[in-house]
C-alpha positions in Angstrom: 129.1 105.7 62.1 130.7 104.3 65.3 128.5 102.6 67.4 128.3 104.4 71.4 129.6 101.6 73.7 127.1 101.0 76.4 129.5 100.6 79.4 129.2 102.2 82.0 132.9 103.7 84.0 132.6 101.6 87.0 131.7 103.2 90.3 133.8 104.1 93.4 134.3 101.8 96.1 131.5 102.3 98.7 132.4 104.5 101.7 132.2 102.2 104.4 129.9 101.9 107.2 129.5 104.3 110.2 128.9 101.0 112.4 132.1 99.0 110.5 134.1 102.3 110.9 133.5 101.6 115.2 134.5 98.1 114.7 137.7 98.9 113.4 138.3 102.0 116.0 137.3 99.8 118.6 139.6 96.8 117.8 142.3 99.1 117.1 141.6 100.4 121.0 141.7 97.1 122.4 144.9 96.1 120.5 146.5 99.4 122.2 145.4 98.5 125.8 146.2 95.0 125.5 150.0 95.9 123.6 151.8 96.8 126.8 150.7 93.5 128.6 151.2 91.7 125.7 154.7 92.5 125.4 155.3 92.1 129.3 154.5 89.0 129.9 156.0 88.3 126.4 159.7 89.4 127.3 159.3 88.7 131.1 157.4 85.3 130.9 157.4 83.4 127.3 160.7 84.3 126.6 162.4 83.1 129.9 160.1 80.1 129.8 161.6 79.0 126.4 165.0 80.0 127.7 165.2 77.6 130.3 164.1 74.9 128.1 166.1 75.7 125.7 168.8 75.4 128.4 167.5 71.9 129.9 168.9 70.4 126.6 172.6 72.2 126.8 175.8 69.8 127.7 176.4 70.1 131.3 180.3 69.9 132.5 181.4 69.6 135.5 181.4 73.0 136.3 179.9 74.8 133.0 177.5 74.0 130.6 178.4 74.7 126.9 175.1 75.3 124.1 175.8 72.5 122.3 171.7 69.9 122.4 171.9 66.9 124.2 169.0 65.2 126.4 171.7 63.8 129.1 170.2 65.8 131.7 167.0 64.7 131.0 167.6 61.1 130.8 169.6 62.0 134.5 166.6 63.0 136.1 164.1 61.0 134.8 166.5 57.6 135.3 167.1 58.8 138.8 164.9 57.5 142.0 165.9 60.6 143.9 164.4 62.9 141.8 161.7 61.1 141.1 161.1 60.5 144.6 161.7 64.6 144.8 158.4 64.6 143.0 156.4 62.3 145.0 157.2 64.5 148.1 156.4 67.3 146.6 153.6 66.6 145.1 152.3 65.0 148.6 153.3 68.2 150.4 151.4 70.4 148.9 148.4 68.0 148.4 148.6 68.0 152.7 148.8 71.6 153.0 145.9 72.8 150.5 143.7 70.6 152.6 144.6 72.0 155.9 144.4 75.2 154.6 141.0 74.8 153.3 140.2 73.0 156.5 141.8 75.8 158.6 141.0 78.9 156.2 137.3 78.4 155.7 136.0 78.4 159.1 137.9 81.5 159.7 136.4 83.1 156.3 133.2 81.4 157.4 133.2 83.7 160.8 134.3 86.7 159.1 132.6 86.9 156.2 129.4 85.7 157.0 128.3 86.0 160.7 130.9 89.5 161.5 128.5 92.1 159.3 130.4 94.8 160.7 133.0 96.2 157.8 135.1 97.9 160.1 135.1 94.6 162.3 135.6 92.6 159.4 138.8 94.6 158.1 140.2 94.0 161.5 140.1 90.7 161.8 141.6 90.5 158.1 144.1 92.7 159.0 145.2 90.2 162.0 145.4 87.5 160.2 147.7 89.2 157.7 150.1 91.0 160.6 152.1 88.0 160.5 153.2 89.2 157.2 154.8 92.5 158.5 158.1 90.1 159.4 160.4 88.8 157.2 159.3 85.4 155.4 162.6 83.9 157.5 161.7 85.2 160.5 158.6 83.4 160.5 159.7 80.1 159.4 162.5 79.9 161.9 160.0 80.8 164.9 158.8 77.8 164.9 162.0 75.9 165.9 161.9 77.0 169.7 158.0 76.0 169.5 158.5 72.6 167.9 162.1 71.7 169.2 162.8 68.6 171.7 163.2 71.7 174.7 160.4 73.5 173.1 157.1 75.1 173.9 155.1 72.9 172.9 156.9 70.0 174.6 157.3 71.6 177.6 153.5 72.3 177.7 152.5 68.6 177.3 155.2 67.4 180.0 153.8 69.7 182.2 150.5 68.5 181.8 151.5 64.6 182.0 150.3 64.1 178.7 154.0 62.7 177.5 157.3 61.5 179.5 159.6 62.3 177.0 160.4 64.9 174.2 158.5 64.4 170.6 161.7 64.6 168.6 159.7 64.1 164.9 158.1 68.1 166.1 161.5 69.5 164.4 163.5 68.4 161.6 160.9 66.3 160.2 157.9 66.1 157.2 155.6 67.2 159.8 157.1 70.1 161.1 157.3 71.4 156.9 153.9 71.1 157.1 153.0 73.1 160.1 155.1 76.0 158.9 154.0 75.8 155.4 150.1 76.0 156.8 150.8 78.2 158.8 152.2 80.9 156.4 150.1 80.2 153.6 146.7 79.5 155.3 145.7 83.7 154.9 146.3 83.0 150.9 143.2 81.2 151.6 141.0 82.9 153.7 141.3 86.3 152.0 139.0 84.9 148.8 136.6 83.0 150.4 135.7 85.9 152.7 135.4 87.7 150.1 133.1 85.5 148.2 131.3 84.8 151.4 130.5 88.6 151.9 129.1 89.1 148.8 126.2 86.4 149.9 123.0 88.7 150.0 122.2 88.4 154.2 118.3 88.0 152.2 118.8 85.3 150.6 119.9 83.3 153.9 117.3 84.4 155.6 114.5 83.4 152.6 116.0 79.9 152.9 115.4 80.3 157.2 111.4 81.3 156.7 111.2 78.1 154.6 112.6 75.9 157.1 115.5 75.1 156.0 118.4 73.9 158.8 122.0 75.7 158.7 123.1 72.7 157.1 121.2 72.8 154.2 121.6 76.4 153.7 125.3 75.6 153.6 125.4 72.7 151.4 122.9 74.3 149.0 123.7 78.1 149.3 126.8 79.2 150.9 129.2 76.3 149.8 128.7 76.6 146.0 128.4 80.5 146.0 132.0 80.6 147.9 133.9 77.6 146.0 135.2 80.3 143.6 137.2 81.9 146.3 138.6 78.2 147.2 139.4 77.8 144.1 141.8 80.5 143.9 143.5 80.2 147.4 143.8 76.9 146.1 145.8 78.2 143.4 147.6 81.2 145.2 148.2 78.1 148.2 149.4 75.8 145.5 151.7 77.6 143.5 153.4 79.0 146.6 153.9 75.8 148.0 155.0 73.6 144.5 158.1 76.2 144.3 158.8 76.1 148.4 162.3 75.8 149.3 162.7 77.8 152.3 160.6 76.1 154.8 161.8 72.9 153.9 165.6 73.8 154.4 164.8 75.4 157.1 162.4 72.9 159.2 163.1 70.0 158.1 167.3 69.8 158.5 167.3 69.1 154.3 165.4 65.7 155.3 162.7 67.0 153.1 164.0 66.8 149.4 161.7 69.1 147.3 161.7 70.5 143.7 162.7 73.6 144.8 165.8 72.5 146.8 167.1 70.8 144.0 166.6 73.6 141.9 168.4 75.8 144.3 171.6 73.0 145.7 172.2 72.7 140.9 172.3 76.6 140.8 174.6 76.6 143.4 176.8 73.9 142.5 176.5 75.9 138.9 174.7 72.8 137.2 172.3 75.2 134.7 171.1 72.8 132.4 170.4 70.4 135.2 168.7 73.2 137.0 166.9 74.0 133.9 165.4 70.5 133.8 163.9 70.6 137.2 162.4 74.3 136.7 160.6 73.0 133.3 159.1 70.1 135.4 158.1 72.1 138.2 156.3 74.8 135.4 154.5 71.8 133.6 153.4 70.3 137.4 152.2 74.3 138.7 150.4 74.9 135.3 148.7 71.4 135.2 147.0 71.9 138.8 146.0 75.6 137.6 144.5 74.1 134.4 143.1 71.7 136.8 141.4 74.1 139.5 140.3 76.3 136.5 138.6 73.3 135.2 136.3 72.6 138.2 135.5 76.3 138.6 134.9 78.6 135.7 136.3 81.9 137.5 135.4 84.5 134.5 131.6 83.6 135.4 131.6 83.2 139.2 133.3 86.2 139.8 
């Protein structure tokens, strides 16, 4: 007599779970929300990225640039004082400008956020600070050559008054007159986000640290200032990118005496030196990204905000 086997057939595969069965449904959601994104900044951000580096190493002729790898234009750039010295400049520039725009910007957001509790006042004044934005970028930068010039305004002005004898010639054409155009068109950059930080202060919580005595300085230093340094940090970086990839301003003001990144990267593309242009763009990406890395560093903006 045969003897019964005593295994058992083996058992289906448990269903699975209800809650594993949302998991999946809910990654699969976020995977289709996040695709188009994704793919944008995929084909209109990694992949031109890579494609100008890729291009940084191509031979450059005198007036062509053939795919074949070679690190001459590196070795050009970085050998040369100019370019170097492009950097510097640059690098000072924008350093000078993100402080006058904080030093500028936040009083203004200071008054509107905090002491104007009026919305409707408070979205006027926003909206004159950004009217200067309903003209052309151009038309603003070359206003200020009849205010700085030798026959200018603000010449004429201080003459009047005695205060000078002569003409300021270093007003126009000149570092310094970069530098008052470039604060001047990017100081709103920064007041827009700390006013907006600064009117989401709770009026209550000012006036609890008032009833315990406390002066407006400390309020400021212990209250306001850290509650509203994640809107400095991003007009700092909205201030700083704009500024790191200026050419217009300086062409403009300065009479090409100011030598930045972004006029090289313009006077190559013009004179049809790619790969050379190529190598300027990749070191003006690596400076922009390491002063964002930076500002996101000394702020973490996912919790402030």
């Amino acid at each position: 007599m045969t003897a019964l086997s005593t295994e058992t057939p083996s058992r289906p595969a448990a269903a699975a779970s209800p809650a594993a069965l949302r998991a999946r449904k809910d990654r699969n959601r976020a995977l289709a929300l996040l695709s188009p994104g994704l793919i944008w900044m995929a084909l209109f951000m990694v992949l031109p990225m890579c494609m100008v580096v890729y291009v940084s190493f191509w031979t450059q002729t005198t007036f062509s640039v053939e795919p074949s790898l070679t690190t001459a234009s590196w070795q050009r750039f970085l050998g040369s004082s100019t370019y170097l010295a492009a950097i510097g400049t640059t690098l000072r520039i924008w350093a000078i400008v993100l402080v006058a725009t904080v030093a500028i910007g936040y009083p203004v957001a200071l008054f509107i956020g905090l002491f104007v509790r009026n919305k409707t006042v408070q979205t006027a004044l926003l909206v004159a600070c950004v009217i200067p934005f309903w003209t052309s970028f151009l038309i603003r930068v070359i206003a200020w050559r009849p205010m700085l010039g030798t026959e200018g305004a603000i010449n004429m002005i201080l003459m009047k008054l005695g205060i000078i004898s002569h003409p300021l010639e270093f007003l126009l054409f000149s570092e310094f007159s970069v530098l008052v155009g470039m604060t001047q068109i990017y100081c709103v950059f920064m007041v827009g986000p700390i006013t907006f930080m600064l009117g989401r202060i709770e009026p209550s919580v000012i006036e609890a640290a008032r009833d315990l005595g406390a002066s407006f300085g400390t309020i400021f230093r212990r209250i306001i200032l850290p509650l509203s340094l994640p809107g400095v940090m991003v007009g700092a970086i909205f201030v700083s990118v704009m500024v790191l990839g200026e050419f217009a301003t300086a062409a403009s003001l300065s009479g090409r005496k100011v030598n930045l990144l972004g006029n090289i990267i313009v006077s190559q593309v013009g004179s049809l030196k790619w790969a050379f242009a190529a190598v300027a763009g990749v070191v003006l990406t690596v400076i922009i990204t390491a002063v964002i890395a930076l500002a996101l560093r000394l702020v973490d903006l996912r919790k402030e905000m």
